[in-house]
SELO-39328 format. One record per residue (C-alpha): x, y, z; residue in one letter; residue number from 1. Coordinates in nm, 2 decimals. Each point is the difference from the previous one (the first is absolute). Layout:
(r (X, Y, Z), A, NUM)
...
***
This chain:
(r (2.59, -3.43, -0.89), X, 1)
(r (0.40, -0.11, 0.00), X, 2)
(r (0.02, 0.05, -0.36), X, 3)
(r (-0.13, 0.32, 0.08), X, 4)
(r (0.22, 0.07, 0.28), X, 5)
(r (0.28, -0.14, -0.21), X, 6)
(r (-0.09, 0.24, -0.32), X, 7)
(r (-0.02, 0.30, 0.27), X, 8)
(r (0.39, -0.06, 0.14), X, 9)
(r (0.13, -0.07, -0.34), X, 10)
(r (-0.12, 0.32, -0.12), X, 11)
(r (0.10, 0.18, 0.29), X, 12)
(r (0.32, -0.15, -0.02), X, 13)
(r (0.06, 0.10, -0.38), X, 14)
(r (-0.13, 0.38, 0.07), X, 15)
(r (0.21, 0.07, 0.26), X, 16)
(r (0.30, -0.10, -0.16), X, 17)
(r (-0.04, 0.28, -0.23), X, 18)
(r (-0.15, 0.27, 0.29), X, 19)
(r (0.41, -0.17, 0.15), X, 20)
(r (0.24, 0.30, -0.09), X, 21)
(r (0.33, -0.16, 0.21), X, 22)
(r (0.28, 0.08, -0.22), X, 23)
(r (-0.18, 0.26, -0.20), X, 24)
(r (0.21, 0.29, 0.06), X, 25)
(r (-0.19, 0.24, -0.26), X, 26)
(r (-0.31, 0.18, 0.09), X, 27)
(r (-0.15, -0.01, -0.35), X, 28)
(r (0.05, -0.40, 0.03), X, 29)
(r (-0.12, -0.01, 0.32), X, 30)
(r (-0.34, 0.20, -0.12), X, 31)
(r (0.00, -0.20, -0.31), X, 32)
(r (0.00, -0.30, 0.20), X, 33)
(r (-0.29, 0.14, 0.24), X, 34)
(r (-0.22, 0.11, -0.31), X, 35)
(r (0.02, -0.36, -0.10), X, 36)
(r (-0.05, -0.15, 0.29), X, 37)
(r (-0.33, 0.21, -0.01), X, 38)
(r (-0.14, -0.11, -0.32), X, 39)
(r (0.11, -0.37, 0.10), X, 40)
(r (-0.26, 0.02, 0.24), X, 41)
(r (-0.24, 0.19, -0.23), X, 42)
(r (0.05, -0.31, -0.25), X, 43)
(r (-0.08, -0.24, 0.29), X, 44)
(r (-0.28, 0.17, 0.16), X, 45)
(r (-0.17, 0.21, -0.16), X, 46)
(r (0.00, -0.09, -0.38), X, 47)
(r (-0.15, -0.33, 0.01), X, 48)
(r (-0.37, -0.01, 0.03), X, 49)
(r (0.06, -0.23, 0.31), X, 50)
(r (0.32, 0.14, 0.14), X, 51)
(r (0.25, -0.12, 0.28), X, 52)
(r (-0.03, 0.16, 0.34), X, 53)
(r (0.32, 0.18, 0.08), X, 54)
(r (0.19, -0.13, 0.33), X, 55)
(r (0.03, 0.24, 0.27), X, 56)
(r (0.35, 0.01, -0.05), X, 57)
(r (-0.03, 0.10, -0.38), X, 58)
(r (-0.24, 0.27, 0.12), X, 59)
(r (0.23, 0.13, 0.31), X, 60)
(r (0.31, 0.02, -0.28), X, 61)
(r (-0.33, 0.22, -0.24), X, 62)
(r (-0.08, 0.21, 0.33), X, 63)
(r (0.35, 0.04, 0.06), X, 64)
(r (0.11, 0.12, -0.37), X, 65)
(r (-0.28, 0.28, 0.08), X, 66)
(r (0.07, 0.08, 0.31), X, 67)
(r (0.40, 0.05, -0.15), X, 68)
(r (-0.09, 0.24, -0.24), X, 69)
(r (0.31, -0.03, -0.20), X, 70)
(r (-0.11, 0.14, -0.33), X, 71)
(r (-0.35, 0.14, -0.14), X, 72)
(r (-0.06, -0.30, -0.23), X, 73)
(r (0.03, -0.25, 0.30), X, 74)
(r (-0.21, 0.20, 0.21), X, 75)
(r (-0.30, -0.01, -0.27), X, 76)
(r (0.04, -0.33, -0.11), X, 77)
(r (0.03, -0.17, 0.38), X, 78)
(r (-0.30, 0.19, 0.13), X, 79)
(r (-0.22, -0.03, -0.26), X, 80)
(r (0.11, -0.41, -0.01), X, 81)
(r (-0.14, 0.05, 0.36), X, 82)
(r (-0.30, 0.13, -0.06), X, 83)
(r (-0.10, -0.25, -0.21), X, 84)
(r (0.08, -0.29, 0.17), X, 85)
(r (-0.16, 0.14, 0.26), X, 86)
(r (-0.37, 0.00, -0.20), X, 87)
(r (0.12, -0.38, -0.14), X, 88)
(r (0.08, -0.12, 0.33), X, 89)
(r (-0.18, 0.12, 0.28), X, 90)
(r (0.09, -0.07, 0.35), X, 91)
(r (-0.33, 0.08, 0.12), X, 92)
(r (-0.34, 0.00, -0.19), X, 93)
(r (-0.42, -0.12, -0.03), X, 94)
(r (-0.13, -0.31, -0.16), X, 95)
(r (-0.32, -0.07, -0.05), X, 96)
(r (-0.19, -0.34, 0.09), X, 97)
(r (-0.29, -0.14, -0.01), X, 98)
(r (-0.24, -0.05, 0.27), X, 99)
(r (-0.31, -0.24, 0.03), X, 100)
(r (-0.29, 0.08, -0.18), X, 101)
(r (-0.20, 0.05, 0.34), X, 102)
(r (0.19, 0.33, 0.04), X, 103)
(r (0.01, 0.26, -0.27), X, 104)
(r (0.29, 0.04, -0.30), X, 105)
(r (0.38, -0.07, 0.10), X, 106)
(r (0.20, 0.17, 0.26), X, 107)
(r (0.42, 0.06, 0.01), X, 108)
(r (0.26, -0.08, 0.22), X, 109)
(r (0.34, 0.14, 0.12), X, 110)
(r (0.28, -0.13, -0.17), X, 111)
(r (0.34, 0.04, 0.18), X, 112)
(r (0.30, -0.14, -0.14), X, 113)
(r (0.20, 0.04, 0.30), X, 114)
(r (0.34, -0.16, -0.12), X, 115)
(r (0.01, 0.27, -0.31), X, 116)
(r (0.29, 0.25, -0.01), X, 117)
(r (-0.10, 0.37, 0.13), X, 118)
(r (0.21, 0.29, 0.01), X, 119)
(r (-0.05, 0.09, 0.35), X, 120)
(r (0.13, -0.11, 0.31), X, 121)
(r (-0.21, 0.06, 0.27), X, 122)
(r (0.03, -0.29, 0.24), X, 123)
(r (0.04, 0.07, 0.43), X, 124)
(r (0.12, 0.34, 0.13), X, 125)
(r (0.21, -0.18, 0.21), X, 126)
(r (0.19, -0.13, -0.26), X, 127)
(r (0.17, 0.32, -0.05), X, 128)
(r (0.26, 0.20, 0.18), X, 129)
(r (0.23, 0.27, -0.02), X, 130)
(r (0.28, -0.21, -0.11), X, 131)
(r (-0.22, -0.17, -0.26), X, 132)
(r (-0.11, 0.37, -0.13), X, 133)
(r (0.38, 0.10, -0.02), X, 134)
(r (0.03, -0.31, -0.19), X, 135)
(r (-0.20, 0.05, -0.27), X, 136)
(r (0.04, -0.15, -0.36), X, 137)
(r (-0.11, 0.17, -0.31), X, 138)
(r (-0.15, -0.37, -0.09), X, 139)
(r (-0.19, -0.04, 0.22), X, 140)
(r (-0.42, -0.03, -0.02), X, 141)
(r (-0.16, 0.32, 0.10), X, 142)
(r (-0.10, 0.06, 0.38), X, 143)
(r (-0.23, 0.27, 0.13), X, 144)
(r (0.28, 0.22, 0.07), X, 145)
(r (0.16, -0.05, -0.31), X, 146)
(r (-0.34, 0.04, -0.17), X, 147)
(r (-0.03, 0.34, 0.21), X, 148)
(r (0.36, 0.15, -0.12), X, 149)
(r (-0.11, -0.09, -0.32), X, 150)
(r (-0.30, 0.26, 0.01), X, 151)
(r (0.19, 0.24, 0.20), X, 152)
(r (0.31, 0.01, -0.23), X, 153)
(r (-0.26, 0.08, -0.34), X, 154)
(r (-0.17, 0.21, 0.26), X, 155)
(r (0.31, 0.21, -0.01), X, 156)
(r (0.07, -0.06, -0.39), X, 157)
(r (-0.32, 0.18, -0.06), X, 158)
(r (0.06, 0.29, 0.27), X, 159)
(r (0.34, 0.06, -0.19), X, 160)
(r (-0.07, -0.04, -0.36), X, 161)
(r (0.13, 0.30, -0.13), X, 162)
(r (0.35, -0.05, 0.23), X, 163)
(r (0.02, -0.36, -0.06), X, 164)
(r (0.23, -0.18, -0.24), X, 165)
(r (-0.18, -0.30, -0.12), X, 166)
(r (0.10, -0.30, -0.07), X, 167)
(r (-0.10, -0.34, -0.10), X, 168)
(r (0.01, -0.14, 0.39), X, 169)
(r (-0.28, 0.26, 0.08), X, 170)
(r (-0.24, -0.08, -0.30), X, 171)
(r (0.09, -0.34, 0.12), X, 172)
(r (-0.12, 0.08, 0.35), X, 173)
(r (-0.35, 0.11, -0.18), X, 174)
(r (-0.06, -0.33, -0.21), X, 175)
(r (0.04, -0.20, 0.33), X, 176)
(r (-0.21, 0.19, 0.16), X, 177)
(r (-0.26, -0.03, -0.25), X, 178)
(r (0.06, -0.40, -0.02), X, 179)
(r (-0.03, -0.01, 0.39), X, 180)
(r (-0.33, 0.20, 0.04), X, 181)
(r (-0.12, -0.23, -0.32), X, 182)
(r (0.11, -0.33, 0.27), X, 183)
(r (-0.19, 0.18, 0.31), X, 184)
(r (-0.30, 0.01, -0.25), X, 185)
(r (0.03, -0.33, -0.15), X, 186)
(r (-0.06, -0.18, 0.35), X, 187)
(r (-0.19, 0.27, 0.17), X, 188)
(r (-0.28, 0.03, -0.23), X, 189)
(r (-0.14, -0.37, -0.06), X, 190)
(r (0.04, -0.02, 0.43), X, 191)
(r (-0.22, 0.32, 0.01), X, 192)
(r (-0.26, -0.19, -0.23), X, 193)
(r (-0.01, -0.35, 0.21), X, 194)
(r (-0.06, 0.26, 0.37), X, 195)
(r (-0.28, 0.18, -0.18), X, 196)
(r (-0.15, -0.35, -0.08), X, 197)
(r (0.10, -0.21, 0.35), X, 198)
(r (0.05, 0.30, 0.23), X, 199)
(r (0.37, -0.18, 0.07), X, 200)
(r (0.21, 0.23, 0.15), X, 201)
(r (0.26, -0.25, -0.03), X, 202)
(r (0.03, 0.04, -0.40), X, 203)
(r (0.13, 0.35, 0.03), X, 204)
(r (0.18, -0.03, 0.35), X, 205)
(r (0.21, -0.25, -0.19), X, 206)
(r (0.08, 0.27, -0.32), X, 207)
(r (0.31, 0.16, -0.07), X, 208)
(r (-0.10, 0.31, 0.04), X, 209)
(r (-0.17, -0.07, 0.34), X, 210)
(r (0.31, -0.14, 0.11), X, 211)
(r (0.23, 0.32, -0.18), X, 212)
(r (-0.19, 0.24, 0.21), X, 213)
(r (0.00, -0.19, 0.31), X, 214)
(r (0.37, 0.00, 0.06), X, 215)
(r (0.14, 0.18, 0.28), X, 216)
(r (0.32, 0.06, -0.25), X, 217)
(r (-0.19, 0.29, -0.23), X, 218)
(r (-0.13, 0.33, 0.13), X, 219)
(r (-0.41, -0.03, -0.16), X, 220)
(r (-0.04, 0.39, 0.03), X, 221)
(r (0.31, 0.03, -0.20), X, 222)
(r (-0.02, -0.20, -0.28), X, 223)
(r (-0.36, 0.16, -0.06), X, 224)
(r (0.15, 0.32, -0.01), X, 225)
(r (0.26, -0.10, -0.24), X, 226)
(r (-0.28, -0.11, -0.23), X, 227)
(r (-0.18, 0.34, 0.06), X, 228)
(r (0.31, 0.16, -0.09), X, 229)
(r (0.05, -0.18, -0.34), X, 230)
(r (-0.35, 0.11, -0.10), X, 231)
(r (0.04, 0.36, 0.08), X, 232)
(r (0.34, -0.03, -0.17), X, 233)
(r (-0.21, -0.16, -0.29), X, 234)
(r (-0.25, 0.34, 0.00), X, 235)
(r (0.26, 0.22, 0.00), X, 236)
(r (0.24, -0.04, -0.24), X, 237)
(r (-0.02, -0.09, -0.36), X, 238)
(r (0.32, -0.28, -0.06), X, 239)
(r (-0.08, -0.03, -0.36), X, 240)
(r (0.16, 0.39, 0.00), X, 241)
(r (0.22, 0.02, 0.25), X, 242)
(r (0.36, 0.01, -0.03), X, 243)
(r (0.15, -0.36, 0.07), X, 244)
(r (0.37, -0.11, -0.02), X, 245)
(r (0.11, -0.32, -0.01), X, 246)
(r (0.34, -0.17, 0.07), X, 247)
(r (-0.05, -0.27, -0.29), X, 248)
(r (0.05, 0.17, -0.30), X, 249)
(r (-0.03, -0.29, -0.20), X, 250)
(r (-0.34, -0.06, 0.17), X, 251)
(r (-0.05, 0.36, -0.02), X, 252)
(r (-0.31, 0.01, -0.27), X, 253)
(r (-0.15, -0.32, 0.15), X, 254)
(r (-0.02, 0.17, 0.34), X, 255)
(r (-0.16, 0.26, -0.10), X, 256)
(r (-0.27, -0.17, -0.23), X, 257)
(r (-0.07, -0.27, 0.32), X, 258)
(r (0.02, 0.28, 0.24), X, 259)
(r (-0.36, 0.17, -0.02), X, 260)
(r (-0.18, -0.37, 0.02), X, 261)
(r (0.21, -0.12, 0.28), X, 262)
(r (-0.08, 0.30, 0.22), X, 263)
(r (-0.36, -0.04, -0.09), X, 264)
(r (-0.01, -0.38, 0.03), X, 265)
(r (0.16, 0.06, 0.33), X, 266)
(r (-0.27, 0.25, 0.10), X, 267)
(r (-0.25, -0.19, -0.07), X, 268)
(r (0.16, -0.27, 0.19), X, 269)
(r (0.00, 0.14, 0.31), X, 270)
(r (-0.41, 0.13, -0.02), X, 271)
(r (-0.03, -0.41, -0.04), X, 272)
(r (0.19, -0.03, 0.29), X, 273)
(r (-0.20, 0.27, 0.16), X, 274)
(r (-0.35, -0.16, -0.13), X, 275)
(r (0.12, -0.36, 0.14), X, 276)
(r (0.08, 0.09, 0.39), X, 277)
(r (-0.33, 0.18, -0.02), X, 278)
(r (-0.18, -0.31, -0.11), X, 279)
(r (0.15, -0.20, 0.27), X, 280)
(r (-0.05, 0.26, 0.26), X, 281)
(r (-0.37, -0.01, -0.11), X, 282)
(r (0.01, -0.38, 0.01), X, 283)
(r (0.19, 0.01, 0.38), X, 284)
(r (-0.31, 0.24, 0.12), X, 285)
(r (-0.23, -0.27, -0.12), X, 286)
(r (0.20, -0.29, 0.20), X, 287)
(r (0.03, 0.24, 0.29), X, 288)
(r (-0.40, 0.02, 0.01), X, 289)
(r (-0.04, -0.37, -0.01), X, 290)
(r (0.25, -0.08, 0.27), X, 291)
(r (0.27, -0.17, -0.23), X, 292)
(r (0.32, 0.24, 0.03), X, 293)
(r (0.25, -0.06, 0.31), X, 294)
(r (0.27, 0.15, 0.14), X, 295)
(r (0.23, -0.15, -0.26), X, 296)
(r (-0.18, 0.19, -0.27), X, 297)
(r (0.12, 0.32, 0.15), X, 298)
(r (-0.10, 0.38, 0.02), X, 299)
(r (0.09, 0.18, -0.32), X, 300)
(r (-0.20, 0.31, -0.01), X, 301)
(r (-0.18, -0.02, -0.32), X, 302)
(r (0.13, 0.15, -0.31), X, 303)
(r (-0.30, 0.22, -0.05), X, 304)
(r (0.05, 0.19, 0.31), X, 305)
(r (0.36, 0.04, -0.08), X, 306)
(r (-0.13, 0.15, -0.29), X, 307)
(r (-0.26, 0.22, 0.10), X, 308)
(r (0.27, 0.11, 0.25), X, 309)
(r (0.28, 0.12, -0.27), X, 310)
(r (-0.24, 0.17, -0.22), X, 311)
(r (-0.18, 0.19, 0.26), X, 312)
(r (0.31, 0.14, 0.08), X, 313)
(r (0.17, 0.06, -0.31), X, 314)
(r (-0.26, 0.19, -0.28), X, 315)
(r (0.25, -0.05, -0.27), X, 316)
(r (0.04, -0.35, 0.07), X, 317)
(r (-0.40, -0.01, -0.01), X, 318)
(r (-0.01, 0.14, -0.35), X, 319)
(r (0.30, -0.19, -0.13), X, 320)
(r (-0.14, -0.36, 0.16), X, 321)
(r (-0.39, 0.08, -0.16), X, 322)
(r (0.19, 0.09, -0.32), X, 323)
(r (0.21, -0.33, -0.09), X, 324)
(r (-0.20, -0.26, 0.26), X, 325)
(r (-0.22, -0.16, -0.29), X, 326)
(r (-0.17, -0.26, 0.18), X, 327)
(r (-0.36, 0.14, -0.01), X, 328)
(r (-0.14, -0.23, 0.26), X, 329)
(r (0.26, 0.11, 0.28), X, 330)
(r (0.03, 0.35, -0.09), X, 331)
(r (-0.37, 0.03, 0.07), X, 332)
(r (0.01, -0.16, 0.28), X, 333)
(r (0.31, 0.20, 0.12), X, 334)
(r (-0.16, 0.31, -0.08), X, 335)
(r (-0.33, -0.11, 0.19), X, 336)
(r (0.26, -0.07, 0.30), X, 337)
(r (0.13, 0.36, -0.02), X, 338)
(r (-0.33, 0.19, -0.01), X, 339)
(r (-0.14, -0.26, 0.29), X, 340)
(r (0.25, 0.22, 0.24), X, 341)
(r (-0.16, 0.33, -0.09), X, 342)
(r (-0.35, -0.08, 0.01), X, 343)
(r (-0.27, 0.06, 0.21), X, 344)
(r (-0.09, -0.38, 0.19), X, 345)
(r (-0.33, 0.02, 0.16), X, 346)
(r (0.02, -0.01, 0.35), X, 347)
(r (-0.20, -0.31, 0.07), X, 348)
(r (-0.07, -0.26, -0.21), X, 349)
(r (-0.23, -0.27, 0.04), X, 350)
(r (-0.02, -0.36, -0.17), X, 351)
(r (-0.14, 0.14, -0.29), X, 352)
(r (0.27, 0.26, -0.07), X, 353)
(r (0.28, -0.24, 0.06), X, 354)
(r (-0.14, -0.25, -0.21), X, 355)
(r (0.01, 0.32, -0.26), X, 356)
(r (0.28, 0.03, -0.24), X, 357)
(r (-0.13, 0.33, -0.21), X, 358)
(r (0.28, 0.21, 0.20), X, 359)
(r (0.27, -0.24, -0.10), X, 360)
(r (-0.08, 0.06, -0.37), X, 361)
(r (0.12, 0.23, -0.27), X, 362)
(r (-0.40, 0.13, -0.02), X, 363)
(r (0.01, 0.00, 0.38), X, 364)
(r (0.28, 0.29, -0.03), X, 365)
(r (-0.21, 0.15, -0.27), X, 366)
(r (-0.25, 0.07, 0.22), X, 367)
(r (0.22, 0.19, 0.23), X, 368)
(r (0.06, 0.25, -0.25), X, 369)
(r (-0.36, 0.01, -0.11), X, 370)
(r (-0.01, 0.35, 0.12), X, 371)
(r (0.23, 0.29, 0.11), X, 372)
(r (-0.06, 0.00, 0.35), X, 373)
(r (0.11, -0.37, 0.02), X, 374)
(r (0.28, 0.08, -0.24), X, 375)
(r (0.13, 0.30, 0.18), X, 376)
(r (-0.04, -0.18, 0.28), X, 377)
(r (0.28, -0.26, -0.10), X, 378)
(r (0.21, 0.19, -0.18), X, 379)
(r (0.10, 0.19, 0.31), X, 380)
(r (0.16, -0.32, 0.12), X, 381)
(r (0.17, -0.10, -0.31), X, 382)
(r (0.08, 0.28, -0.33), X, 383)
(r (-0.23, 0.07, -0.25), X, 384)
(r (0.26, -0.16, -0.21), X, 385)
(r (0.05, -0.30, 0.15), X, 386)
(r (-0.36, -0.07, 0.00), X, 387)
(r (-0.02, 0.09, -0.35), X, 388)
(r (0.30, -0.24, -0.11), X, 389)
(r (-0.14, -0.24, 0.23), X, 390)
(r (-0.35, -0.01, -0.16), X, 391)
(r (0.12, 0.01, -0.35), X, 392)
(r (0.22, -0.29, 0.03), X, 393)
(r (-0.27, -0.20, 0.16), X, 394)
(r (-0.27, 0.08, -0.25), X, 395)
(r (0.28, -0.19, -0.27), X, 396)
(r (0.03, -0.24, 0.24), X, 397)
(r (-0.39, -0.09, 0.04), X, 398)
(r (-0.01, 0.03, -0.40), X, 399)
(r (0.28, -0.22, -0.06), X, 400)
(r (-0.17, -0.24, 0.20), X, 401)
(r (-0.37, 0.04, -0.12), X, 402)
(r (-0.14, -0.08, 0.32), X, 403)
(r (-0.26, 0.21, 0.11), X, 404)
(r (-0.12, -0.20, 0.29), X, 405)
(r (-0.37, 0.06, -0.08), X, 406)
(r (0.06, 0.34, -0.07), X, 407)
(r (-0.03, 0.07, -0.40), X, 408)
(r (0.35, 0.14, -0.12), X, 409)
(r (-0.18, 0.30, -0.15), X, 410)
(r (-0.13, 0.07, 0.36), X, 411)
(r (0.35, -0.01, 0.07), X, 412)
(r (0.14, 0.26, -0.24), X, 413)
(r (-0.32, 0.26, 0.09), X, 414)
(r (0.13, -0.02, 0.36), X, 415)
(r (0.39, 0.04, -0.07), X, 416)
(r (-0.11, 0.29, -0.21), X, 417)
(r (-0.25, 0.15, 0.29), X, 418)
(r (0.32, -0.10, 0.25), X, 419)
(r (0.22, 0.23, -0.24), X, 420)
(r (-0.22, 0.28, -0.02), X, 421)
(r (-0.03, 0.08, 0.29), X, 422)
(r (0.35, -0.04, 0.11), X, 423)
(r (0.02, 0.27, -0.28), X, 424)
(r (-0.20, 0.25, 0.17), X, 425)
(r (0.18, -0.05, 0.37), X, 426)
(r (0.12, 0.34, 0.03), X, 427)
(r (0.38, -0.19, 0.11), X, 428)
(r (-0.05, -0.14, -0.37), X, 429)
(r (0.34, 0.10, -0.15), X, 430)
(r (0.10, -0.22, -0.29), X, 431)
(r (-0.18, -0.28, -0.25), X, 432)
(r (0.18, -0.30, -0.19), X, 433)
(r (-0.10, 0.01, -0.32), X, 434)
(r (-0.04, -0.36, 0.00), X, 435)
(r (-0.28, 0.04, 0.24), X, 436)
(r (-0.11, 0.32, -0.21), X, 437)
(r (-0.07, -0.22, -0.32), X, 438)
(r (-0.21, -0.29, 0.22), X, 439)
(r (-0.20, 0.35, 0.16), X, 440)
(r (-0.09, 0.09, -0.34), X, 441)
(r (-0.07, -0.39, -0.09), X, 442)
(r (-0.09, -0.21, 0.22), X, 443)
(r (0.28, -0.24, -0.07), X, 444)
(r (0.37, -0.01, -0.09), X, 445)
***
């Protein structure tokens, strides 16, 4: 274990004598140095079959050439660096053991490496202050305001695309946004596994992301709308055509080859974001049932509501959300939420009823629109096309997923073709997609 120790700091110590640029006056030494600093750590770490843990001060002076974003290169190389030590070296992950033969197979425990180097900072609330936010230092870890700006400020790259002049510090911004949502992940999902199996809340109170949404420093209803924002953005305009300028000129071609996968990488990052919270809000309802939750856990308003809320009131949100979302299994269930507010709830409901989960299904809504008095009957609360876009989206959905529930999937596409017909012949009945007119005439997309 010293030898270990030993091999660590001398390593350390020879890596960041190169990442050192005291006395380097010129910025092409300085990135030269930076670059090979980078693949000194590659060499170390990731090469060998059985590589050498980077210290947490090697990976602060990685996060920190990221978080820079001096050039392109140094950008591409730090972050993807990252990413893989992040899959090599996990803070937070399962192993498997072996239980006596008296009870069945193996089971897996939580492993938490609590010492490891993490990008975020979120330790007490108290421990901050005005004078401590003025203070700020661009190397320091990431808190859950910083994490917040973050979003906001890609937020409003993607709002001004066609204005904005962009440079390497705002691709920057996307990579380590990407890297951070990949962190959130990383030690959200194996927690999420071990409270499905023990039912203990503590696992996931104890998360990152628990703890980023928690704060008191972030405004929650903000930061989802930022996300919301970058999808519609996403929907809306086509980057690979658009008109982009850049500052770099000698980066010039390489930002606009990288360009068109960052903004989708970044896309899709934030509908894993998205995907994440509502895992743990679904998680938190679980722990709330059984009594586990206190005060200390908080009362975020889940994300689904939030949600729910935005689209309801915003159509072209609604269609530009259902169009890039691609998570099938919450875009159902999203949809499912939506229609839940228009339709007809019986009045009373015994045991039996409640115990029922038919109207919470994608055939439950199905059977709302099995004829055109109950279809007429809904679509006076909520357009003919939103019930149409909704419909069609969630028929993908249930597809994508091939669960029918009991329900035989070619059951399923008779009724969303019944549902569509008579929407058709609903005298408001004004316009068709012809996405939905091919799976009319089909069945299925």
């Amino acid at each position: 274990m010293e030898n270990s120790r030993r091999s660590n700091r001398g390593i350390e110590e020879n890596t960041l004598a190169i990442f050192d640029s005291s006395g380097v006056k010129d910025a092409r030494d300085v990135n030269d140095d930076r670059l090979a600093f980078l693949e000194a750590v590659r060499a170390s770490s990731i090469v060998p079959q059985i590589g050498t843990a980077p210290t947490s001060k090697m990976l602060n002076a990685i996060f920190q050439i990221l978080k820079d974003g001096t050039s392109l290169e140094l950008i591409m190389a730090s972050y993807q660096l990252l990413i893989e030590l992040e899959k090599r070296f996990p803070r937070v992950y399962l192993s498997k053991f072996d239980i006596p033969k008296s009870s069945s197979g193996a089971t897996v425990e939580l492993i938490v490496i609590n010492e490891a180097w993490s990008p975020f900072a979120l330790g007490s609330e108290s421990a901050y202050s005005e004078r401590n936010l003025a203070n700020r230092s661009s190397d320091e870890l990431l808190d859950s305001l910083g994490f917040s700006l973050l979003l906001q400020g890609i937020a409003q790259l993607y709002n001004e695309m066609n204005l904005q002049v962009l440079d390497t510090k705002s691709l920057g911004n996307m990579l380590l946004f990407q890297f951070l949502v990949n962190v959130l992940e990383g030690d959200f999902l194996p927690r999420n596994t071990i409270y499905n199996e023990t039912k203990n809340w503590v696992f996931l109170r104890e998360s990152l992301l628990s703890m980023l949404l928690g704060s008191r420093r972030i405004s929650y209803k903000s930061l989802i709308k930022d996300c919301l924002s970058i999808i519609s953005e996403r929907c809306r305009k086509d980057l690979e055509n658009s008109s982009i300028k850049t500052v770099d000129n000698s980066d010039a071609a390489a930002l606009g080859i990288a360009l068109a996968e960052l903004e989708r990488g970044t896309c899709i990052a934030v509908q894993k974001l998205l995907v994440l919270i509502m895992e743990l809000d679904k998680s938190k309802k679980q722990a709330d049932m059984q009594g586990s939750t206190s005060r200390s856990d908080g009362s975020r308003i889940p994300l689904m509501e939030v949600i729910l809320d935005e689209l309801t009131y915003d159509e072209d949100l609604l269609s530009s959300f259902l169009q890039v979302f691609c998570d099938p299994k919450w875009r159902l269930e999203i949809i499912l939420q939506y229609f839940s507010k228009y339709l007809t709830k019986p009045s009373v409901r015994t045991r039996k009823s409640n115990n029922s989960s038919d109207d919470a299904t994608f055939h439950g809504v199905l059977k709302c629109f099995s004829n055109v008095t109950s279809a007429k009957s809904i679509v006076k609360k909520m357009s003919i096309e939103i019930a149409q876009l909704l419909l069609a989206n969630g028929f993908n959905a249930f597809i994508s997923l091939q669960e029918a529930g009991g329900i035989s999937v070619l059951q399923i596409c008779k009724d969303i073709v019944s549902a569509f017909h008579n929407l058709r012949i609903i005298d408001e009945w004004k316009y068709i997609f012809p996405l939905q007119s091919t799976f009319m005439q089909t069945g299925r997309f």
